[in-house]
Structure formats: structure tokens, C-alpha cells
C-alpha positions as CSV (number, residue, x, y, z in Angstrom):
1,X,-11.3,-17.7,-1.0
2,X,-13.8,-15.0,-1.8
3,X,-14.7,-14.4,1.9
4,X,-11.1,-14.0,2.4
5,X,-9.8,-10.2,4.0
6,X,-6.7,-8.8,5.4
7,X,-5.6,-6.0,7.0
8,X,-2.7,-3.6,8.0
9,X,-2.6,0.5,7.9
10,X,-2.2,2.8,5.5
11,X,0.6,4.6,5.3
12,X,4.5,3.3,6.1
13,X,5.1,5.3,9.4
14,X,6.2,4.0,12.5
15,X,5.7,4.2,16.6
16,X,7.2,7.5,17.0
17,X,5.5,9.4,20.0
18,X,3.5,12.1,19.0
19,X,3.6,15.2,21.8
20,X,5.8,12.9,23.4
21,X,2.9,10.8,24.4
22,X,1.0,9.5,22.0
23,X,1.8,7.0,19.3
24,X,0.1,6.5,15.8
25,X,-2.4,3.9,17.2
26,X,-3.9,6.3,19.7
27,X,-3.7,9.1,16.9
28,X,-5.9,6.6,14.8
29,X,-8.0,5.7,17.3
30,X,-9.0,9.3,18.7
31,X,-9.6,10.3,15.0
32,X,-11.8,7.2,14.1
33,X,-14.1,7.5,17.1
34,X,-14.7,11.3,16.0
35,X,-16.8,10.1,13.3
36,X,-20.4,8.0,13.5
37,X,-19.6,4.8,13.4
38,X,-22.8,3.1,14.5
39,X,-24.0,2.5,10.7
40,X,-20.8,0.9,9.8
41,X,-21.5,-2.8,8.6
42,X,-18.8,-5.1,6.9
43,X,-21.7,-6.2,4.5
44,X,-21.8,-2.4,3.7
45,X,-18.6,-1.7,1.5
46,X,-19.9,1.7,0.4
47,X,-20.0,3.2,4.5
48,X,-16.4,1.1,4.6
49,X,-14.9,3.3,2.0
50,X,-16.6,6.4,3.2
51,X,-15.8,5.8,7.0
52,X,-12.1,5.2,5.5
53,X,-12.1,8.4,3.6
54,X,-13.0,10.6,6.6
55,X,-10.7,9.4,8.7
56,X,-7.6,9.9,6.7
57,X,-8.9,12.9,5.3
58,X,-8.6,14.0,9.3
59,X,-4.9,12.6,9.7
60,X,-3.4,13.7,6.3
61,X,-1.5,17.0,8.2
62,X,0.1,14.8,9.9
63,X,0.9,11.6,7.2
64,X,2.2,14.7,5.3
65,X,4.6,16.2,8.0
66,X,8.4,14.9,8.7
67,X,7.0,13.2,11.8
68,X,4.9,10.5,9.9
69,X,8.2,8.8,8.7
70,X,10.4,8.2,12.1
71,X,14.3,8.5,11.8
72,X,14.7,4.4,12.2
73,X,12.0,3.3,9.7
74,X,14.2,5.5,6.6
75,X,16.1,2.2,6.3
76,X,13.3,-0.1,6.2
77,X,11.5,1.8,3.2
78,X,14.7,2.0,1.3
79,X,15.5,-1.3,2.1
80,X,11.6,-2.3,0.8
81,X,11.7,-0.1,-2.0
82,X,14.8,-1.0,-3.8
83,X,14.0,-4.7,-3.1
84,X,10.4,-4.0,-5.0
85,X,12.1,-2.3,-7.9
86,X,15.0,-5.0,-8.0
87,X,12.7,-7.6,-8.3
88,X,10.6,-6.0,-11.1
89,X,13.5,-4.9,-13.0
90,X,14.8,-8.9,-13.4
91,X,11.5,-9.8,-14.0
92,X,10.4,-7.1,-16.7
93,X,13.9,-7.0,-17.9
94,X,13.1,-2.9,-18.8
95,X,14.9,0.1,-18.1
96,X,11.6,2.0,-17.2
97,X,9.6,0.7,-15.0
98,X,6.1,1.7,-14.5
99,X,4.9,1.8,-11.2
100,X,1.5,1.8,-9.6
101,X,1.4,2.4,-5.8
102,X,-2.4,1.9,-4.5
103,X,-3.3,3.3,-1.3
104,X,-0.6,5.6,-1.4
105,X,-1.5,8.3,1.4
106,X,0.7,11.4,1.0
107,X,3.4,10.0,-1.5
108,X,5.6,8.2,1.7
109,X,7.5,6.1,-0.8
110,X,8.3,8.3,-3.5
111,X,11.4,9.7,-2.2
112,X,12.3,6.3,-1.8
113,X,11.3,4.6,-5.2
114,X,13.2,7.2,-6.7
115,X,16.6,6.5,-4.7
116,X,15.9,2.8,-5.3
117,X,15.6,3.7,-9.5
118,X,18.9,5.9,-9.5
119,X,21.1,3.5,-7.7
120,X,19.7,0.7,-10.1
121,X,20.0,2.5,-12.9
122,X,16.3,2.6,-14.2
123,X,13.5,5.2,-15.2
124,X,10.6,5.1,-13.6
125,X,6.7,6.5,-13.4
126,X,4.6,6.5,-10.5
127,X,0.9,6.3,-10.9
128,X,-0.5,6.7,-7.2
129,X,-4.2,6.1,-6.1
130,X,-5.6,7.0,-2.8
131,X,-9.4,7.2,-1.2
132,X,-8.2,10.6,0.7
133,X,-8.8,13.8,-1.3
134,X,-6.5,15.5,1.3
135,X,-4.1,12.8,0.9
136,X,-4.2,13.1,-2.7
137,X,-3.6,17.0,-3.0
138,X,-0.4,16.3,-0.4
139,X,0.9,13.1,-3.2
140,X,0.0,15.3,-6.1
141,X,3.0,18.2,-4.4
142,X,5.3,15.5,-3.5
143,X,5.3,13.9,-6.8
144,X,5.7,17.3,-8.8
145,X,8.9,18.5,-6.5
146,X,10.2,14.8,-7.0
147,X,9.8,13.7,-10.5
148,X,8.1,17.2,-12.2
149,X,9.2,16.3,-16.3
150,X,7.4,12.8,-15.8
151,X,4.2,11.0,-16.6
152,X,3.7,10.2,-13.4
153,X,0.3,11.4,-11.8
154,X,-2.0,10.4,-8.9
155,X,-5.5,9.4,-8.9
156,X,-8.5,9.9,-6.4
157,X,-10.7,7.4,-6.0
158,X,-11.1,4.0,-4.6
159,X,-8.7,1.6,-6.7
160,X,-10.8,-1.4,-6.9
161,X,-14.1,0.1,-8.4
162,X,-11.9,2.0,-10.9
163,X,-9.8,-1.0,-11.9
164,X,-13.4,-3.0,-12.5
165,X,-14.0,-0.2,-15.2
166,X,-10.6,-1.5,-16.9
167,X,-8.8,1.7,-15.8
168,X,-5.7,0.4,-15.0
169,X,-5.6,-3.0,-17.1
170,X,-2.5,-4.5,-18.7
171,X,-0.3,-1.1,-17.7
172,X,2.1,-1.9,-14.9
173,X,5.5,-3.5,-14.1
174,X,4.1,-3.5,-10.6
175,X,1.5,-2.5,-8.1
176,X,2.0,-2.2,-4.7
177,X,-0.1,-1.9,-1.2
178,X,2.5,-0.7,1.8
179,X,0.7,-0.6,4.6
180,X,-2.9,-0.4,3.7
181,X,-4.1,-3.5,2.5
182,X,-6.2,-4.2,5.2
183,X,-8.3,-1.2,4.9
184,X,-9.8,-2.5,1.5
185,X,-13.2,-4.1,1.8
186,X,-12.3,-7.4,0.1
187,X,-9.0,-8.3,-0.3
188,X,-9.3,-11.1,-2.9
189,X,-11.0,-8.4,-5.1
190,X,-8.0,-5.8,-4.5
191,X,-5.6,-9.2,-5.7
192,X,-7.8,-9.5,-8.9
193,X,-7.6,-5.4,-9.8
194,X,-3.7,-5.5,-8.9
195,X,-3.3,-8.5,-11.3
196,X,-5.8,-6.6,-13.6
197,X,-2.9,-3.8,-13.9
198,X,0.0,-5.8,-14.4
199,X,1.6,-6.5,-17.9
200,X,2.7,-9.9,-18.7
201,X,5.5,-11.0,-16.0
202,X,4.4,-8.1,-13.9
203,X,4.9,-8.4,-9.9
204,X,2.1,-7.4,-7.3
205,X,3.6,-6.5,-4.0
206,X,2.0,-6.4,-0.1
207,X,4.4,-5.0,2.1
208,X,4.9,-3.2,6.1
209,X,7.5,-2.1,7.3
210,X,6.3,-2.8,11.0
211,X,5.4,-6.4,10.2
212,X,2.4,-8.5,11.2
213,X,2.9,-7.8,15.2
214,X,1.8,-3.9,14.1
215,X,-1.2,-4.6,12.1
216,X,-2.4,-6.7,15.2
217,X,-2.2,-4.0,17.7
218,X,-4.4,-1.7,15.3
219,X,-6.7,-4.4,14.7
220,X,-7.0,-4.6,18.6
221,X,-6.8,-0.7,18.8
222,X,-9.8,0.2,16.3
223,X,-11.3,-3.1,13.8
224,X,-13.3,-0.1,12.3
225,X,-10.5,1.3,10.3
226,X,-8.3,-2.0,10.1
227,X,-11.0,-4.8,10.4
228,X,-8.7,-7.5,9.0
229,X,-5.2,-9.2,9.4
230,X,-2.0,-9.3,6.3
231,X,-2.6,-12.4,4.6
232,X,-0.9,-15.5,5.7
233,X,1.7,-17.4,3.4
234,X,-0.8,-20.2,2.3
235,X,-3.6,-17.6,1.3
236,X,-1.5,-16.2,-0.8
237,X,-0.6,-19.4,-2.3
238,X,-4.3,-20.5,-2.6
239,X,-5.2,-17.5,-4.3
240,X,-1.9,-18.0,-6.9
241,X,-3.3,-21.6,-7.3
242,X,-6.6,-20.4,-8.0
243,X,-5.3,-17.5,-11.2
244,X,-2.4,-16.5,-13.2
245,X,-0.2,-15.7,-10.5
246,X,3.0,-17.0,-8.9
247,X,3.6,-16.8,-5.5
248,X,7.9,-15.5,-6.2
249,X,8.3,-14.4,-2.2
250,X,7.3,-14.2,1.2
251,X,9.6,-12.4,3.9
252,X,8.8,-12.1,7.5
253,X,12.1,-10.7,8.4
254,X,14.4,-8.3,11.0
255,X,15.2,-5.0,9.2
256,X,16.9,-2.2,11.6
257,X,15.3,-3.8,14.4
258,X,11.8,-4.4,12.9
259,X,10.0,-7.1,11.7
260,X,9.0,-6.4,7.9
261,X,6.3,-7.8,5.9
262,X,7.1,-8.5,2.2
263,X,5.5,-10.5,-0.7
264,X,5.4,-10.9,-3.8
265,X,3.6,-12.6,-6.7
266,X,4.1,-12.6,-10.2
267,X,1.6,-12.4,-13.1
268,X,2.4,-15.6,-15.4
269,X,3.1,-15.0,-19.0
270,X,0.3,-17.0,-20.2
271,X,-3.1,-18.1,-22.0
């Protein structure tokens, strides 16, 4: 299980042509190969995270703009947002819910965990963390125009070396990765920091609104920026076997005519 690694990308956008020609693969791709790649190791997690950093840096005009978030994947990110919070809210059984998106690129779910929260009738507070310092400065002005008299703020930094300094631990309902767990080095250690943040009963979510079939065709496209696969259903439950989590759901399902990725495990009120 400690060798284990996944992969998707890492923001929620979908195949929308981009000067009617190219889609977000070949964006990726033409913006990875810009940078040297001929130190890059997957023994070396520090040149990972830098390479990663770079790249997105490069591509967060675009992740910012209207175009990143296509027409006909609006009802897939409701759809996966107010399932996340729906879930959390039964399970926490709280009217504010505190919510830790990691990975979270320009802020693409924001709009859409705050829908979710009015139409269930809950509070919430977004804590976002992304690798991108561009990224980060675009989340920081989408979260003040969205939610400006919260505590909700956004972090810079790469989420599992600041959750091993116990920056995050015991404080969330829920943490989430949409569309970017792959790009972590080591996904069991991104599972133990997103358990680390989770309060008793808290739920840890890995979701894509394009589904497996997506993450594939980047993994062909470039393995530099998305060197790894989403995790299979019995991972998941080997690593819920192996700590205090439950393995609650697992969807591979058709939502406005795309496949979705969805699970969920939750952390188990105990010694």
C-alpha cells in the first residue's frame, strides 16, 4: 500500500476546444514540454512538486477564465458538489460545515459549494490549498467576491508537507481532491494528511467530473504532470482496512453525458 499512486488532473474543466482546435490535453501538453523535464525522477518528490508548480503557474489565465468550466460540465460540478456537502451534512449532523478543498486551482468549485450550502440550508467555510502561487492569487479573488464576511481563506503550499506539520489536524467536516489527485507524489500519504484534517465522522472525498476514461488520456498525453491512474475501488478499501476510515461510496456513473468519478470515505469515530 505505500508504493501505491494515482492520478487525474487538476482542476474540474472539461474537453472544450480551445481556438477551436485545441483541447485541454494538448494545452497541458504544449505547456509541460516548455519546461526541463530531463531531471524529473518519481524518486525525486521535491522536482515533482516544483515541475507541477511551473506548469500550472503557466496555465492559471486560462483555469481562471469562463472557458476553463465548459457549458455541459456546470451540471456535473453541481451535481458533485451538493452530493459532497449532502453527504457531510448527514454525517456531521452540523449546520456549518467546514470545508477543505486541496488542490483547488483557481477556486472552480466555489461557486458551486456555495449553491450546494444555500439549497441545503447550511453555512459553510472554505479553506483551499494549492501548489500554484498564480493559482492561489486567482482563488484568493474568487473566494472574497463569493463569501467576503467569512473565515474562509486559501493557502499556498503543497498540502501534504503542511499537514505533516499538524497544520490542518482534527479541523474539517471534509477535504476534498477534484481532479488533481494524481498529481500528488504519493497518494497514500495525501489519504493520511486528508484523514489528518478530518474531525471525528469527517468524510474525505476523490472526485472527476470526466471520470477514469479522462485521467487515462492525460496519462497517455504527458505521465510527467499526471504520472498515475484514480484509485481503484479495492485500494481504497485496502487502505480503509488498513486506518480509521470507512470506505461510505464509490460511483462510476453517467452525469449529463459523462462518466463521473466519486468516492467517499469516512473517518471512524474511534480509539
Amino acid at each position: 500500500l505505500q508504493s501505491i499512486k494515482f492520478m487525474p488532473f487538476h482542476q474540474s474543466v472539461s474537453l472544450k476546444m480551445i481556438d477551436k482546435e485545441k483541447n485541454l490535453i494538448d494545452v497541458q501538453k504544449e505547456t509541460s514540454v516548455q519546461f526541463d523535464k530531463t531531471l524529473l525522477s518519481s524518486s525525486n518528490e521535491e522536482q515533482h512538486l516544483d515541475h507541477q508548480r511551473e506548469v500550472f503557474d503557466e496555465m492559471s489565465e486560462f483555469f481562471a477564465s469562463d472557458e476553463a468550466t465548459a457549458e455541459e460540465i456546470v451540471p456535473i460540478l453541481e451535481f458533485l458538489c451538493k452530493r459532497i456537502l449532502s453527504q457531510v451534512k448527514h454525517s456531521r449532523k452540523s449546520s456549518k460545515l467546514n470545508i477543505l478543498d486541496i488542490g483547488c486551482g483557481t477556486g472552480a468549485l466555489f461557486p458551486f459549494y456555495v449553491k450546494a450550502a444555500e439549497e441545503l440550508d447550511v453555512s459553510i467555510s472554505i479553506t483551499g490549498v494549492d501548489l500554484s502561487p498564480r493559482m492561489v492569487q486567482a482563488a484568493k479573488k474568487r473566494l472574497r467576491l463569493l463569501l467576503p464576511a467569512s473565515d474562509s481563506k486559501i493557502i499556498e503550499g503543497d498540502f501534504v508537507a503542511l499537514a505533516k506539520d499538524g497544520m490542518y489536524e482534527d479541523r474539517y467536516d471534509c477535504a476534498v481532491t477534484n481532479a488533481c489527485f494524481g498529481n500528488f507524489f504519493d497518494g497514500k500519504a495525501l489519504l493520511d494528511a486528508k484523514a489528518s484534517s478530518l474531525k471525528p465522522n469527517g468524510k474525505l472525498f476523490i472526485t472527476h467530473p470526466l471520470g477514469k476514461s479522462f485521467v487515462e488520456k492525460l496519462h497517455e498525453s504527458d505521465n510527467s504532470m499526471v504520472p498515475h491512474l484514480l484509485p481503484q475501488k479495492y485500494q481504497l478499501e485496502e487502505y480503509a482496512n488498513l486506518s480509521q476510515m470507512e470506505l461510505d461510496d464509490f460511483t462510476e456513473e453517467k452525469v449529463a453525458e459523462n462518466n463521473i468519478y466519486f468516492a467517499s470515505l469516512k473517518k471512524c469515530d474511534r480509539m
